[in-house]
Backbone bond lengths (Angstrom), bond angles and torsions (degrees), N, CA, C in turn:
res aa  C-N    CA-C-N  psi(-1)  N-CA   C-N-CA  omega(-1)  CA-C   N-CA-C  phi
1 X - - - 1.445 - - 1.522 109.23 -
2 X 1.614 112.66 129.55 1.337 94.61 163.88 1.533 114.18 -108.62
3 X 1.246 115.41 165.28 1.697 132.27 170.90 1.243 113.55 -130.59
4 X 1.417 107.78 134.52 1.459 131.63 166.17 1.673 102.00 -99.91
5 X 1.623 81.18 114.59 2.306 82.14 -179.42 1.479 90.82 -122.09
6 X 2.040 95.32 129.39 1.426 106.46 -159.33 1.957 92.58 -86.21
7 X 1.416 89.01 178.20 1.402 78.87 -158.82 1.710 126.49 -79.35
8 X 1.557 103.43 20.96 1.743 125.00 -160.26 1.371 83.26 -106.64
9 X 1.532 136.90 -3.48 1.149 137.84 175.49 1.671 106.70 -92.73
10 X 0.972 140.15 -64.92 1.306 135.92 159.64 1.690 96.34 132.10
11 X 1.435 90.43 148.94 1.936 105.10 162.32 1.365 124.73 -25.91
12 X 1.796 105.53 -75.73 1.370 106.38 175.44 1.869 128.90 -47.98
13 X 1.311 94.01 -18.66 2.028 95.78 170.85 1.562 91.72 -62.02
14 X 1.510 104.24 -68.58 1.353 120.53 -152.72 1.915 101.43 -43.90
15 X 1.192 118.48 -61.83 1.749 147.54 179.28 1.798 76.47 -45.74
16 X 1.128 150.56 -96.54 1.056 145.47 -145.25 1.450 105.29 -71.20
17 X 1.271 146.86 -120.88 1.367 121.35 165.43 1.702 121.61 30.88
18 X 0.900 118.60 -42.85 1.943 119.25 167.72 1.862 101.85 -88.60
19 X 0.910 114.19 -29.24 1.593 117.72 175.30 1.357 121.85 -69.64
20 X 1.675 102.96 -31.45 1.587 108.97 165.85 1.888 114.91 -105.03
21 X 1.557 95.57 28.78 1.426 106.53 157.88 1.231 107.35 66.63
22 X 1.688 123.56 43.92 1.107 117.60 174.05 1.258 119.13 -122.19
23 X 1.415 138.83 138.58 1.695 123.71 173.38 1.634 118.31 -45.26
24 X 1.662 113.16 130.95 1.424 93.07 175.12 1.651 87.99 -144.64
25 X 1.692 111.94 153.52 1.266 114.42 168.24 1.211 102.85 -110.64
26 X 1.032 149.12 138.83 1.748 139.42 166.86 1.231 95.44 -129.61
27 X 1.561 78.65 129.68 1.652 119.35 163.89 1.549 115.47 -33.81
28 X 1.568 109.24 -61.73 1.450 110.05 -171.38 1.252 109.45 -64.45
29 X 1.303 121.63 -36.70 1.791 118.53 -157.63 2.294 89.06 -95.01
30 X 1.365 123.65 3.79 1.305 92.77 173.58 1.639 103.16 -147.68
31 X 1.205 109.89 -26.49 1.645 94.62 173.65 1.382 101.94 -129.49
32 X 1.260 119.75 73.18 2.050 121.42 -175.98 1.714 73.32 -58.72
33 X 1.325 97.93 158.12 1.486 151.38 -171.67 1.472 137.35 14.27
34 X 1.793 83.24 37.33 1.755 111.51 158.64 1.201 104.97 -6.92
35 X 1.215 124.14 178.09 1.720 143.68 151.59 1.711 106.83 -99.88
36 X 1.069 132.50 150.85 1.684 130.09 172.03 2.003 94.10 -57.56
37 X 1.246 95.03 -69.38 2.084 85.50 176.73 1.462 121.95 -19.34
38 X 1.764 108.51 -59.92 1.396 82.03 -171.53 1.449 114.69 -83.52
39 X 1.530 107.32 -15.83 1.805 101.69 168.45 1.692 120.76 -39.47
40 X 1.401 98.16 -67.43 1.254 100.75 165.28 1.971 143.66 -27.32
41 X 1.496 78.45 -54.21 1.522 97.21 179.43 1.616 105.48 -77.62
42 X 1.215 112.53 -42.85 1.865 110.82 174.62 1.736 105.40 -56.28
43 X 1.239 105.68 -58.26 1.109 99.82 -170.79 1.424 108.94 -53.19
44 X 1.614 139.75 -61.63 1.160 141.75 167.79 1.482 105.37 -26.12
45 X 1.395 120.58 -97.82 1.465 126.40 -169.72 1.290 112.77 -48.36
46 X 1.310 135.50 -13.34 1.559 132.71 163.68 1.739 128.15 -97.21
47 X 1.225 89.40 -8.68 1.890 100.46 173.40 1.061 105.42 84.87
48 X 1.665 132.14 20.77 1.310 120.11 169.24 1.562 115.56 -92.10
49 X 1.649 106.62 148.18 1.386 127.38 -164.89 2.154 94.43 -76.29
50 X 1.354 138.92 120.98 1.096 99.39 -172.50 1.594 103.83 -100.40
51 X 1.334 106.36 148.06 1.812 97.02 165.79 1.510 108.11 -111.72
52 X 1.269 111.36 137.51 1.677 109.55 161.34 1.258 119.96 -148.67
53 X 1.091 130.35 -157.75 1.881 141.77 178.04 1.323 94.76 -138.56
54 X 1.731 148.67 35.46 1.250 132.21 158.47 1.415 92.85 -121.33
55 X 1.878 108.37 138.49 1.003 114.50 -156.34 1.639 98.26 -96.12
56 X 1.451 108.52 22.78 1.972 113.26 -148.78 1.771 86.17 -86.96
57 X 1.739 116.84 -38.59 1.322 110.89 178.27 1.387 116.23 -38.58
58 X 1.753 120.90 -57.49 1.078 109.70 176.23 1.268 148.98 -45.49
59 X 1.416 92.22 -23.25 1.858 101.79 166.83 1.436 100.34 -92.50
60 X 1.336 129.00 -2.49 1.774 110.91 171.62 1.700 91.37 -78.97
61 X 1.108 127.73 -83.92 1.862 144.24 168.52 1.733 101.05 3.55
62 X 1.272 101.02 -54.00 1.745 113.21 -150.26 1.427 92.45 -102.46
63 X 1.234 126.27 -62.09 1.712 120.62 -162.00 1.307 107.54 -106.82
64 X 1.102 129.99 -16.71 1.663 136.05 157.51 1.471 114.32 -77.26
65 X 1.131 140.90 -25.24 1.111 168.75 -149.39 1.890 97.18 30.88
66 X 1.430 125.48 40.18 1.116 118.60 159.90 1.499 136.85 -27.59
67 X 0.983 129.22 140.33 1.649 124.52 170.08 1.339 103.34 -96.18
68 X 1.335 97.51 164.62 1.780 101.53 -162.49 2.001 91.43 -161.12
69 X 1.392 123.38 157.99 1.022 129.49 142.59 1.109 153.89 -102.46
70 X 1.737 110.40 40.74 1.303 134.73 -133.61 1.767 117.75 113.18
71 X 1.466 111.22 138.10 1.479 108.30 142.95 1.322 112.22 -173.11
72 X 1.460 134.75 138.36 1.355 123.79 -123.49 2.181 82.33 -161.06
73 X 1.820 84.45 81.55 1.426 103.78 161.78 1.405 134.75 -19.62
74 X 1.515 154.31 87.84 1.521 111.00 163.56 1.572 110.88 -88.75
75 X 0.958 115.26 173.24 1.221 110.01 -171.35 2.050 81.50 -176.11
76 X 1.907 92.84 85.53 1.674 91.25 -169.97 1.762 79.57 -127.94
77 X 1.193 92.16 151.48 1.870 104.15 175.70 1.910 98.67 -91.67
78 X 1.642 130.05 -15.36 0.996 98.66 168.39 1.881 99.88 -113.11
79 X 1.355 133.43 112.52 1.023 136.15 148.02 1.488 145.01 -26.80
80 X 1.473 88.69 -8.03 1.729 93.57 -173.82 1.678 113.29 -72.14
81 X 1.004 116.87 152.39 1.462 126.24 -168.03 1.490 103.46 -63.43
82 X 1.725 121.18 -10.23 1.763 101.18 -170.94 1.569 96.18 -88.02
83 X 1.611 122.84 -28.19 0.951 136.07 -144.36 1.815 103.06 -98.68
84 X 1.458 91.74 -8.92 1.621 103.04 160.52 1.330 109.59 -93.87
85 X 1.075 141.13 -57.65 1.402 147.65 -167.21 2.053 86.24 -59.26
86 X 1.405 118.80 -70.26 1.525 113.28 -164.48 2.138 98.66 -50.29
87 X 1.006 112.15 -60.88 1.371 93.83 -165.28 1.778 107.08 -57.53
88 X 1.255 110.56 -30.25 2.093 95.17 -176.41 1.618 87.54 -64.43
89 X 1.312 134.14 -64.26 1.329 141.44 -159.52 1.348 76.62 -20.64
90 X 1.724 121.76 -88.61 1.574 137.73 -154.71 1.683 103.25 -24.83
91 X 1.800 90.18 -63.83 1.488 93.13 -169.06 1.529 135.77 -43.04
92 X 1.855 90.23 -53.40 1.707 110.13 157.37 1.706 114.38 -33.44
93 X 0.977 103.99 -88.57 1.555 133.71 -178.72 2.174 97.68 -31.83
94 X 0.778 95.11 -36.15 2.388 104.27 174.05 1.375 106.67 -94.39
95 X 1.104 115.88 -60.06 1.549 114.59 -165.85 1.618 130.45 -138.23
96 X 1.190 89.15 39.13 1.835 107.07 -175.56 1.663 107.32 -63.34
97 X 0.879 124.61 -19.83 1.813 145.61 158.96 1.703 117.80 -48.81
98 X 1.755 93.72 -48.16 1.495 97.62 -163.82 1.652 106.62 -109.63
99 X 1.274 116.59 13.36 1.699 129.09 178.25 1.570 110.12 -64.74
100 X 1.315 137.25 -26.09 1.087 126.72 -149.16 1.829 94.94 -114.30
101 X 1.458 98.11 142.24 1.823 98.95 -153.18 1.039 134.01 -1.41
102 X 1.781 99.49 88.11 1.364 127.35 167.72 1.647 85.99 -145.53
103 X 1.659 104.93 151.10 1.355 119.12 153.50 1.788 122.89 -83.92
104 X 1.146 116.62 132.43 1.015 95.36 -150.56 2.208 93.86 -132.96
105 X 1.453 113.93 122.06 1.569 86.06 -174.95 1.430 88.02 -117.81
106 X 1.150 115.14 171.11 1.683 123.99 -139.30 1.994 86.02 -164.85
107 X 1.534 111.18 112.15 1.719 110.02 158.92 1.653 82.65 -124.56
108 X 1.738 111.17 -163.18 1.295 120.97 -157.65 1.590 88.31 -94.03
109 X 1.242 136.06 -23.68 1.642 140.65 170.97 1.270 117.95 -70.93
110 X 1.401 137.44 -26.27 1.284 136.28 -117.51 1.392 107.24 -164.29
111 X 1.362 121.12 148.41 1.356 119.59 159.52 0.994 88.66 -163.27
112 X 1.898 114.46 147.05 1.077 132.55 168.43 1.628 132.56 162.15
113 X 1.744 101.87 144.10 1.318 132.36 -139.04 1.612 86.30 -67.45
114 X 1.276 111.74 122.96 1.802 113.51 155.46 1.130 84.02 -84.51
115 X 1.808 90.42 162.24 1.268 123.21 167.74 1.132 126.79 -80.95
116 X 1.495 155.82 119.21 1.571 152.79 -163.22 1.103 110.06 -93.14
């Protein structure tokens, strides 16, 4: 699987995510201060799954009607980097099958598939 982790996601996702042997491009460590457009569009035209914490994708997905190949919400009240790595772990570990174009929003209670 690959992932594009935008850069409101942080290093340590990105650093972990390659540790569990997965492709990752991150935002922070290669293009700091993209636009959401071309995130979007890279991620689309390159097959990356995207993860972030800006909720602005959803209005590209939903009211832009953007295409995407994946993008996998957090939306966690604690931000800290362990508490990012433990909820994807969760997510991975349930539904690593059903990640790839689906919207997907993810808090530390909750997971679940928007509709596209």
């Amino acid at each position: 699987m690959r992932f594009l982790v935008d850069e409101n996601v942080g290093v340590v996702v990105a650093k972990w995510l390659r540790e569990q042997k997965y492709e990752v491009f991150s935002v922070y460590e290669s293009a700091r201060g993209i636009d959401d457009e071309d995130i979007i569009q890279k991620a689309f035209t390159e097959n990356w799954i995207l993860i972030t914490n800006d909720k602005d994708f959803g209005e590209k997905v939903y009211r832009e009607h953007r295409s995407h190949k994946g993008v996998i919400l957090l939306r966690l009240e604690n931000q800290k980097a362990t508490n990012k790595i433990e909820t994807l772990q969760r997510l991975l570990e349930m539904y690593a099958e059903q990640l790839s174009d689906n919207f997907i929003v993810v808090s530390e209670t909750q997971i679940r598939f928007a509709r596209s």
